[in-house]
TORGUMAR-869766 format. One record per atom (N, C-alpha, C): x, y, z; residue in one letter. Coordinates in steps of 0.02 Angstrom, whole numbers, plus 50000, padded with zeros to 5 digits. Each point is the difference from the previous one (the first is absolute). Layout:
<pts>
XYZa...
</pts>
This chain:
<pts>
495094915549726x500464994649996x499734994849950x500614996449984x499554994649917x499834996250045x499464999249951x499354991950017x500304994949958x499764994749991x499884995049960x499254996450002x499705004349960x499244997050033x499634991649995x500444998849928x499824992749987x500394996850079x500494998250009x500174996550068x499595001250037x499625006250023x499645002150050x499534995350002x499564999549966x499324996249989x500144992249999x500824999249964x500264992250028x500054998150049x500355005850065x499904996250058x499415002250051x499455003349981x499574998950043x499674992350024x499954998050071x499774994350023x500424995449966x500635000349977x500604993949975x500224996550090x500034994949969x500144995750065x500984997049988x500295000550043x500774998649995x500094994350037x500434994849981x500344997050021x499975000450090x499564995850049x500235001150061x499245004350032x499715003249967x499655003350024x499324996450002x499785002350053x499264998650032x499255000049947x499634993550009x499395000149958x499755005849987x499815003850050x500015005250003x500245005249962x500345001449980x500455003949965x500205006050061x500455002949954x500365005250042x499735004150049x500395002250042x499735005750062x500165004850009x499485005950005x499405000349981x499915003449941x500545003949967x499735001149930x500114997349960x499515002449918x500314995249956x500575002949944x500244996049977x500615003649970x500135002249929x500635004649994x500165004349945x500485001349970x500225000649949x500805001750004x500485005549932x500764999150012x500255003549976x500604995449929x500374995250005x500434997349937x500124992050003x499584970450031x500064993549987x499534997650061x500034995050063x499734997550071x500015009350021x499785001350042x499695005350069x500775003150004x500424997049974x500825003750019x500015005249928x500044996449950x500115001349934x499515006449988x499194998050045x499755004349954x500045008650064x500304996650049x500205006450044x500525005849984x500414996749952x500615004049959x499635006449938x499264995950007x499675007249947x499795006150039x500104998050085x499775007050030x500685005649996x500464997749994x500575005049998x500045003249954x499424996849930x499825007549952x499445003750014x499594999750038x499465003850022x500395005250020x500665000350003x500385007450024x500325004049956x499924998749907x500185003649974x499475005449970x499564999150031x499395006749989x500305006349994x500604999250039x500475005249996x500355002549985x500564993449945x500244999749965x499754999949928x500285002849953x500284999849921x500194993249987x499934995849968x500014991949991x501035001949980x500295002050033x500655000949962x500554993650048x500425001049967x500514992050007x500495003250047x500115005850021x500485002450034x499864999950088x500625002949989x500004999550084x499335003550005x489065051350822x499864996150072x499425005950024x500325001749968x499094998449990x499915000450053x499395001650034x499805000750041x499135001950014x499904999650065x499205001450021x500035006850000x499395004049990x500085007650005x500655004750060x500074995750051x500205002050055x500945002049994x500214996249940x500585001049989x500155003749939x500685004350009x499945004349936x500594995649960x499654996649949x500494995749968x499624995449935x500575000549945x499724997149950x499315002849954x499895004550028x499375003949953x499294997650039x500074998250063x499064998150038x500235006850021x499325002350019x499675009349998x500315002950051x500005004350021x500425003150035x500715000149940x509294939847993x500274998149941x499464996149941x499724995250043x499354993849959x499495006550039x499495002449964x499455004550009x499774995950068x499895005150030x499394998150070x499395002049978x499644993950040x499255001750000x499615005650001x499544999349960x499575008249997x499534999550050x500345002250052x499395002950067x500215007050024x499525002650055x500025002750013x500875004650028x499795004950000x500725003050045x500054999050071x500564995150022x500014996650080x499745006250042x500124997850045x499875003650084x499515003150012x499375003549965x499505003150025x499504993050043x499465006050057x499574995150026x499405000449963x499554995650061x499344999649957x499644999150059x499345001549986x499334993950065x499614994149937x500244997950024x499424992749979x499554995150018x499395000749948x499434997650042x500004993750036x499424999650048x499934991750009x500234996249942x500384992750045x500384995549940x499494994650005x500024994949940x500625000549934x499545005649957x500465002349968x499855004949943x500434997849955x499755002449946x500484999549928x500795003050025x500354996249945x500565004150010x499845004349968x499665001749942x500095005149950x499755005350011x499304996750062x499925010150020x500545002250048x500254996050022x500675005250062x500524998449977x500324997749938x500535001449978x499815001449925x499815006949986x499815003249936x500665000449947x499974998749940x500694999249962x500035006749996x499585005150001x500165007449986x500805002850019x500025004149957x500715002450030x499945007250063x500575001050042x499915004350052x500004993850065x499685003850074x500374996950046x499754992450014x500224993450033x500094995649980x500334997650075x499864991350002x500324998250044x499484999350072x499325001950004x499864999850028x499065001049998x499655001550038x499344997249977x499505005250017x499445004849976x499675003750011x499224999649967x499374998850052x499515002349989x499745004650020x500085004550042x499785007349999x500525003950057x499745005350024x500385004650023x500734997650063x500435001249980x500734998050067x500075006050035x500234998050044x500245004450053x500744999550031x500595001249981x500465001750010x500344991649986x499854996749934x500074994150007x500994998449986x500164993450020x500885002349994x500164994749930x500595002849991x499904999049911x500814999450011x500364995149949x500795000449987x500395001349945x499965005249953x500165002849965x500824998249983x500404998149953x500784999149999x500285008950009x500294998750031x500095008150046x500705000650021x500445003150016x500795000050044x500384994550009x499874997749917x500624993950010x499504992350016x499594999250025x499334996550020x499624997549927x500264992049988x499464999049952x499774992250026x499714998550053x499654995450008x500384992750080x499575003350038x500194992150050x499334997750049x500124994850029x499424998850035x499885001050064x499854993650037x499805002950083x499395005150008x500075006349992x499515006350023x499794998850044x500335000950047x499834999350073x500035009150016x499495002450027x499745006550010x499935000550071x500195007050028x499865000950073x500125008150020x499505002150038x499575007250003x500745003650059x500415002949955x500605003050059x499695005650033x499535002849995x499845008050027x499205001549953x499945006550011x499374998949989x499645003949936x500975000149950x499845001849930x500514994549952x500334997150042x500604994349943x499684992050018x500184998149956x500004990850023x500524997849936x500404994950051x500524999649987x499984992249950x500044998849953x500284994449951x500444994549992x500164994150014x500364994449988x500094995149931x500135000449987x500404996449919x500414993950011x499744994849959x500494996250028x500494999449913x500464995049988x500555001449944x499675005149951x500425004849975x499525004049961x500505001449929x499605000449987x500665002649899x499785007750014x500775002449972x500265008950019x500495000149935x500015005149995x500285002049923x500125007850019x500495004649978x500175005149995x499525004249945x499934996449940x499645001649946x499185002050021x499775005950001x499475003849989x499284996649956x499724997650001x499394998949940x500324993849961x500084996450039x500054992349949x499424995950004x500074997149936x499164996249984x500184992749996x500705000150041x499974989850010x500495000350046x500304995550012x500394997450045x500594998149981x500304996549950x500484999349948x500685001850022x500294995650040x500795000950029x499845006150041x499575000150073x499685003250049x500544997950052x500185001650045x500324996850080x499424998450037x500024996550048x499694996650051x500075001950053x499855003850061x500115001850060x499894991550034x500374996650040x499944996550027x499845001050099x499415000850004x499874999150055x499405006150016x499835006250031x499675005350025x500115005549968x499275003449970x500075004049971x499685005350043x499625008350009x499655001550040x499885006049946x499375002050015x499665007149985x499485003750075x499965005049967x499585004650036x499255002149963x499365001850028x499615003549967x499565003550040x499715003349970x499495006550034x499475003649960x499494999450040x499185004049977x499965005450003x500075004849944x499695006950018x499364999049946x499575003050042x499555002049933x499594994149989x500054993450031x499814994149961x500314998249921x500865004249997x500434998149973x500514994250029x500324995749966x500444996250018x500684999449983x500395003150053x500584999649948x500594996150034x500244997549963x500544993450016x500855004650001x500264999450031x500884999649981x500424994550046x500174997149930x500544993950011x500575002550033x500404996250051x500635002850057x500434994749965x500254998149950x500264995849970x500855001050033x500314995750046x500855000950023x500464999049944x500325005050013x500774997649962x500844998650037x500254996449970x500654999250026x500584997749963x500595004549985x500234999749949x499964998549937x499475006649998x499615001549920x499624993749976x499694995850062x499584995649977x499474999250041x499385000349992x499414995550038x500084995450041x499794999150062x500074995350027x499404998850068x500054995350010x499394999050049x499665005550082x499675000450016x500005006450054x499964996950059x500144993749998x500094997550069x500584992549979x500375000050051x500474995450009x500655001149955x500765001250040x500625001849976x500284991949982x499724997449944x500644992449974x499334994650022x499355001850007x499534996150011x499614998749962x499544997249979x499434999049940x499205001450046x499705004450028x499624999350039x499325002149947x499524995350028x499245001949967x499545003450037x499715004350010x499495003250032x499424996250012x499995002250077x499144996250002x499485004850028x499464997050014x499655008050037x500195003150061x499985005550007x500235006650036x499425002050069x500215001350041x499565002750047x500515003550049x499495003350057x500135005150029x499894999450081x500415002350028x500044997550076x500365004650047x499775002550044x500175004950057x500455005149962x499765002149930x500235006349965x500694996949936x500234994650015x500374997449950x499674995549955x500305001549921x499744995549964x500694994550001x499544992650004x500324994049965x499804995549930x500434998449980x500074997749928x500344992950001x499614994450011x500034994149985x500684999349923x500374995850009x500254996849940x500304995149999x499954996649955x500224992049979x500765001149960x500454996150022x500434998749987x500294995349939x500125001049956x500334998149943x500654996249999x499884996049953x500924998549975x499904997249949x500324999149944x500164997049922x500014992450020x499684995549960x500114993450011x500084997849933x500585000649967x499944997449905x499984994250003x500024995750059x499914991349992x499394999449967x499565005050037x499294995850017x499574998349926x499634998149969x499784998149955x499455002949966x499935002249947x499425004850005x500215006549977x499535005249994x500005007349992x500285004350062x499754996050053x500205004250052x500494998250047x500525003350001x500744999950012x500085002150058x499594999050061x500175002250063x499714997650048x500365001250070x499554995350049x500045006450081x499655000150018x499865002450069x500475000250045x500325003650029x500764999050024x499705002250066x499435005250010x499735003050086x499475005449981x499825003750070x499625003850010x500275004650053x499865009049966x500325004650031x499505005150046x499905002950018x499665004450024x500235008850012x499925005249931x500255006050007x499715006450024x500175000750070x499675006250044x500545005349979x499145005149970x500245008749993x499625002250064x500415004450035x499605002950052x499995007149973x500135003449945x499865006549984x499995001249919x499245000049989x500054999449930x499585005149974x500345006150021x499655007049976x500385004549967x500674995649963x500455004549932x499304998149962x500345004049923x499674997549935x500174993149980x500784998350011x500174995849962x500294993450035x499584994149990x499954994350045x500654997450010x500504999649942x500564997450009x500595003250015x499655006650041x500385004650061x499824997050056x499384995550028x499945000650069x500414994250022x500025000850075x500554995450028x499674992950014x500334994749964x499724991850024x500204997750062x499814997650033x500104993650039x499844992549975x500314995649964x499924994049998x499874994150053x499464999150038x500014993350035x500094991749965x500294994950030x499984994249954x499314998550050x499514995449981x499294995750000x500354994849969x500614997049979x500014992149969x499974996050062x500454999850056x499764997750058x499624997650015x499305004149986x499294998050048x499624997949938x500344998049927x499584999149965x500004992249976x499744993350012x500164994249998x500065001049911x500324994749970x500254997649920x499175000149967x499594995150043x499285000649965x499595006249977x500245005050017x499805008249983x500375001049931x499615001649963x500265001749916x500095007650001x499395003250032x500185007249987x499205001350071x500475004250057x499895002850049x499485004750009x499995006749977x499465005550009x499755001349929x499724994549974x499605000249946x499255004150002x499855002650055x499915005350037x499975003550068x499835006350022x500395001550063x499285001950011x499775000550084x499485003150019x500125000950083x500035005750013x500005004650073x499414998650017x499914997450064x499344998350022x499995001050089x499675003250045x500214998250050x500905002750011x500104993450047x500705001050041x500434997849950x500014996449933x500284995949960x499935002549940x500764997349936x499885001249955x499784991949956x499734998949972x499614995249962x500424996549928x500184993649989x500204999449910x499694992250008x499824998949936x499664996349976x500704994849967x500364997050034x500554994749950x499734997149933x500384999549964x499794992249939x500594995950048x499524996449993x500334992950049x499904992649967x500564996850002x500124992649962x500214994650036x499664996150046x500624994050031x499684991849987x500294997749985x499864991550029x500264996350022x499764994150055x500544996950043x499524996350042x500244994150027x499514995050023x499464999149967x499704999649962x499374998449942x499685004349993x500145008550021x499625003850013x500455005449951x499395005449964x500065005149958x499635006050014x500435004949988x499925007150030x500075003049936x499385003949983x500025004649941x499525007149994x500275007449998x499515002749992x500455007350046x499535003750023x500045008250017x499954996450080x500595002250043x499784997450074x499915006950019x500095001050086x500065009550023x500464997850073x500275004949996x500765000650027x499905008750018x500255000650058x499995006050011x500595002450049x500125005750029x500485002950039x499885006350025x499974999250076x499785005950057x500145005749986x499835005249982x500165008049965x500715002450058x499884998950067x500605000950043x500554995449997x500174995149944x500394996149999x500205000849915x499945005049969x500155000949938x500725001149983x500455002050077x500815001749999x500304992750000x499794994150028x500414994249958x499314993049970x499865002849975x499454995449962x500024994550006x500444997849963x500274991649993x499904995450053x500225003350050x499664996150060x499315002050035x499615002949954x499285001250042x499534997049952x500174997149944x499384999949962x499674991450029x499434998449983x499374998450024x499594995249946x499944994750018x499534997249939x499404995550019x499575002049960x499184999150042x499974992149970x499814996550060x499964992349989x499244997350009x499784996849958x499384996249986x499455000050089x500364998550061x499755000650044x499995005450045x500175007349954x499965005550021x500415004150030x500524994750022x500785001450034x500255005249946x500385005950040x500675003449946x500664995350041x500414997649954x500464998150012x500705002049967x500775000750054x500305000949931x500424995749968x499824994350010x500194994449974x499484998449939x500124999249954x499474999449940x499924990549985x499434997350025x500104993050000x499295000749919x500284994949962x499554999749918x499454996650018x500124995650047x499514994650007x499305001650048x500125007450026x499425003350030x500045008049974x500335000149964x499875009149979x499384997049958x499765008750005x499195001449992x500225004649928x499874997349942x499905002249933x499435004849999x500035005750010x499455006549982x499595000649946x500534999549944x499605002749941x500224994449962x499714994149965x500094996149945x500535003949933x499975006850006x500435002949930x500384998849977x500444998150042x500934999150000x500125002849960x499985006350029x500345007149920x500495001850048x500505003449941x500715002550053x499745008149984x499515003449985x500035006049989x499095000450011x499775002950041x499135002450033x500115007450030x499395001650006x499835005050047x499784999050087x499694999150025x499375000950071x499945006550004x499565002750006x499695007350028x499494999850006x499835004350069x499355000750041x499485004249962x499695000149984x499315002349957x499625003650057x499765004550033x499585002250062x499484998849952x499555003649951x499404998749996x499754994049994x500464993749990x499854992950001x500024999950063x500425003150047x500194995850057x500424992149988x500365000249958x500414993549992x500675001849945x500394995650002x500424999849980x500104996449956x500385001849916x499894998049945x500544997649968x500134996549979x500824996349972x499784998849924x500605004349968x499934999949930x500714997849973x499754994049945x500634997649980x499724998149890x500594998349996x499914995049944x499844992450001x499754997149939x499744992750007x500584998349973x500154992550012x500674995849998x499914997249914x499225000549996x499844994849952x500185005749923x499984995849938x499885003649930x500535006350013x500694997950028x500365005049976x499865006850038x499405000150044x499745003550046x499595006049958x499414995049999x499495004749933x499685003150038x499874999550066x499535003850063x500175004750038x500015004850039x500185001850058x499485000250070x500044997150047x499524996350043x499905002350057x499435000150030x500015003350055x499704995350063x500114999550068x499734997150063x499705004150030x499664998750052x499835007850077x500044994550068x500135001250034x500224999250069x499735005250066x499604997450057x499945004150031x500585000850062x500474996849998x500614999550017x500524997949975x500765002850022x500654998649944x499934991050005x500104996350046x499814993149994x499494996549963x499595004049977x499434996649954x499414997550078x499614997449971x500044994549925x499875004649941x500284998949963x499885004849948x499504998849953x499595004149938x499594996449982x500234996149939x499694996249924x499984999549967x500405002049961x500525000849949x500185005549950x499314999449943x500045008250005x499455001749923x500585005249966x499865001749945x500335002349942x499765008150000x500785003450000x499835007450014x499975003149926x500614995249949x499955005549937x500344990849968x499595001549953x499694991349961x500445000549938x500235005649972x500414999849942x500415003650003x500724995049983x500765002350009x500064999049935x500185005949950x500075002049920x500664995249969x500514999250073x500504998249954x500184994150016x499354996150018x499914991850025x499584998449948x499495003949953x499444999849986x500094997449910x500074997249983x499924997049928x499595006149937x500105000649963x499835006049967x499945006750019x500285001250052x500465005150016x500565002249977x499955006950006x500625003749966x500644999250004x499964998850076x500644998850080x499994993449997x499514995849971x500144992950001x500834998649999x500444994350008x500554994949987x499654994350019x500364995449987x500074992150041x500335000550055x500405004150005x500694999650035x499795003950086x499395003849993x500085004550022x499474996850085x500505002350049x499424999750057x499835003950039x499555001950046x499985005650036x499894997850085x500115005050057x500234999350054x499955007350050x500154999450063x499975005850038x499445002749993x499444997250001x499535002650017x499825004650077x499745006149992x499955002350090x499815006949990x499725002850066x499295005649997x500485007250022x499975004949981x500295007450015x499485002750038x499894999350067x499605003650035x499995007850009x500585002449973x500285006750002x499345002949933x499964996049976x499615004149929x499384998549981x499554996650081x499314998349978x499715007350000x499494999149966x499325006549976x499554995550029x499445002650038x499374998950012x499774991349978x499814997649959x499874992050027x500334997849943x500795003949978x500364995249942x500724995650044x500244996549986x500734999050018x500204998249931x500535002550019x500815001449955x500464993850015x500174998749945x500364993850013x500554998349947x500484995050016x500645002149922x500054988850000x500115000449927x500514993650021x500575002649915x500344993049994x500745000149981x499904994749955x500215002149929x499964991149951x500995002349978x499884991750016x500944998149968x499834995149943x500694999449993x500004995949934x500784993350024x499524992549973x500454996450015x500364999549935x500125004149959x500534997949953x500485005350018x500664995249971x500785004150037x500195008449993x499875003150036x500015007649979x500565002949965x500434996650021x500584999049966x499995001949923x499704996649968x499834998149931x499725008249968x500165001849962x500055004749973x499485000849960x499594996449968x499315002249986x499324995850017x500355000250095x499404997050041x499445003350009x499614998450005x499425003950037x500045006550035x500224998450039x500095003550074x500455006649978x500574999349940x500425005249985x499745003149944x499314996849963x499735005549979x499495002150002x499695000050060x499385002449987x500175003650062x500015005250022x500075004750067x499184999450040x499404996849992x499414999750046x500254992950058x500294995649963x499924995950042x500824999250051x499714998050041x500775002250096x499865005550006x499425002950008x499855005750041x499294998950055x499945002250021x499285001750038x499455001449958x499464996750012x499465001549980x499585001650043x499495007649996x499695001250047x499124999549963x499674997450047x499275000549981x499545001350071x499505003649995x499565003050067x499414997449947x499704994050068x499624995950013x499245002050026x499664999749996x499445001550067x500144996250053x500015001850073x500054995650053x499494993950001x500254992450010x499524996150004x499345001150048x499404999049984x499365001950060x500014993650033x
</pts>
């Protein structure tokens, strides 16, 4: 989801009108698009991580099987998008892991991979974000996309009057061999592309998990807002919840949905809901981006909210929010919710690590356009969590004499593929957009096919 990192660092420890010597309680704050109101209107772009800047309309502890724990104007001369890579301890040059050589590209390699996942422009598929990943069986894991550009056309080397899928895209992939191979499930409907979840809806994908044999699929709700001011033309209309209870065709946008609504149980101060999902125990786990202020008091950051695995048939009324004095409540009061993670990212990971014995939350930094991707450990989903330290120190197309360099350009969705660790590496993807109008015909974004895709790099696990 977009940052705005300069605001970010503006309102840390900012004091408002009304509020206590002290400053706010108890976290400190962050944001998304003037006073604590004005600059709260910038969190409603922290949700186009998912979006194309366009003007138009769980992880778990070993014990659960879920989420991957055990059991026209020339484009830039880089590499060829979608292949992966491993890359060393950060920061590193960009120039040793993004080599100008020609061949595969897009992604980062210092020595041997193992079945690493790579996004190739493939079946109509030339680039979206999200990559939200999740282990269906015990040779597929299934893919999430959020707006994606699709084209009929075979081998195009830009984007150049491309369509836009507005809303959910999905693929499939599978290891033989410590091969990887991807196929895009791209829907059609009357000879056009169209989203794989929601009939007349705009829905965004969030992370996916797995529960008494059905998978659910978090999504955020859309609608066109051409008032609003700015690049980004839309505002948050709800939150859906889509149960497959049989997802053993080939082809995803055969299996049967169930849509639950979650807007109900979700107060206005929630920007975006299961920014990640984690099965734990009796409960499934999400980490909110959460925004409120009121009585002199400011709420900013990743809270945790959860909902009883036997209460997954009407959600909305079961979910749960962990309050500063330890209470789950389901009344969400700002002025005692317990802020988890300082991040306030609308897009992380959490996953349980066994040889750490702890649990690890991987996101992007808010700051520089999001030149970092960052990591915490926790010996519980509540924290305290530790420190952020820096998992991979150089983002190529944040990076100033870089190939992938823009001005324009930011990156986001940072989060860990547990499905595809090797021995002490993790695998991990994030997403660079571009704030200039995509629209525009010899933007960035429409010609260069590396950047609105996934980027994958395998890390060494932090010691």
């Amino acid at each position: 989801m977009v940052i705005f990192p300069q605001k970010v660092k503006w309102l840390r420890g900012k004091e408002f009108p009304g509020m206590p010597e002290n400053g706010p309680s108890p976290a400190p704050g962050r944001s998304w698009r003037r006073g604590l109101r004005a600059a709260l209107l910038l969190l409603s772009l922290w949700l186009c991580g998912c979006a194309i800047l366009h003007d138009g309309p769980a992880n778990t502890v070993p014990t659960v099987s879920d989420h991957g724990a055990p059991a026209s104007t020339p484009a830039v001369s880089v590499p060829t998008p979608g292949a992966s890579v491993i890359a060393p301890d950060a920061p590193v040059p960009a120039a040793a892991i993004f080599p100008e050589a020609p061949g595969e590209g897009g992604s980062r390699q210092t020595g041997a991979a193992v079945c690493l996942p790579e996004f190739p422009d493939r079946d109509g598929w030339y680039g979206g974000d999200g990559a939200y990943s999740i282990q269906l069986d015990d040779w597929r894991v299934l893919w999430l996309f959020g707006d994606t550009f699709v084209s009929e056309e075979e081998g195009r080397r830009d984007r150049t009057g491309m369509a836009v899928v507005l809303g959910t895209t999905v693929a499939v992939s599978t290891c033989a061999a410590d091969d990887f191979r991807i196929r895009y499930r791209l829907k059609r409907k009357d000879g056009k592309f169209v989203s794989s979840f929601g009939e007349g809806e705009w829905l965004w994908p969030q992370d996916p998990f797995l529960a008494a044999g059905a998978i659910y699929i978090p999504l955020i709700a859309v609608r066109a807002a051409p008032e609003q001011k700015g690049p980004f033309k839309f505002a948050v209309a709800g939150h859906r919840l889509a149960r497959i209870g049989d997802f053993t065709g080939d082809d995803p946008n055969r299996w049967a949905v169930d849509y639950l609504d979650l807007t109900p149980g979700i107060p206005r101060g929630i920007k975006a809901f299961a920014t990640t999902s984690v099965v734990h125990g009796n409960h499934v786990y999400f980490y909110p981006l959460y925004s409120e202020t009121g009585e002199g008091r400011a709420a900013l950051g990743n809270i945790l909210a959860r909902i009883p695995l036997d209460r997954l048939a009407a959600p909305a009324r079961s979910i749960q929010y962990l309050h500063s004095d330890g209470r789950w409540d389901a009344e969400l009061d700002h002025r005692r919710v317990k802020v988890v993670l300082e991040a306030a990212v609308s897009e992380l990971s959490v996953r349980y690590h066994p040889e750490r014995g702890e649990w690890v939350a991987v996101y992007m930094s808010l700051e520089n356009n999001g030149d970092r991707m960052l990591y915490r450990t926790a010996a519980a989903l509540e924290g305290p969590w530790s420190a952020a330290k820096v998992l991979v120190g150089t983002i190529p197309e944040v990076t100033r004499h870089s190939p992938r360099f823009d001005r324009n350009n930011f990156c986001y969705a940072g989060k860990e593929h547990r499905e595809f660790s090797r021995g002490k590496n993790m695998v991990v993807t994030y997403v660079c957009n571009s704030y200039e109008d995509f629209e525009k015909v010899t933007s960035f974004i429409r010609r260069n096919l590396f950047l609105y895709r996934p980027v994958v790099v395998a890390v060494p696990s932090p010691s």
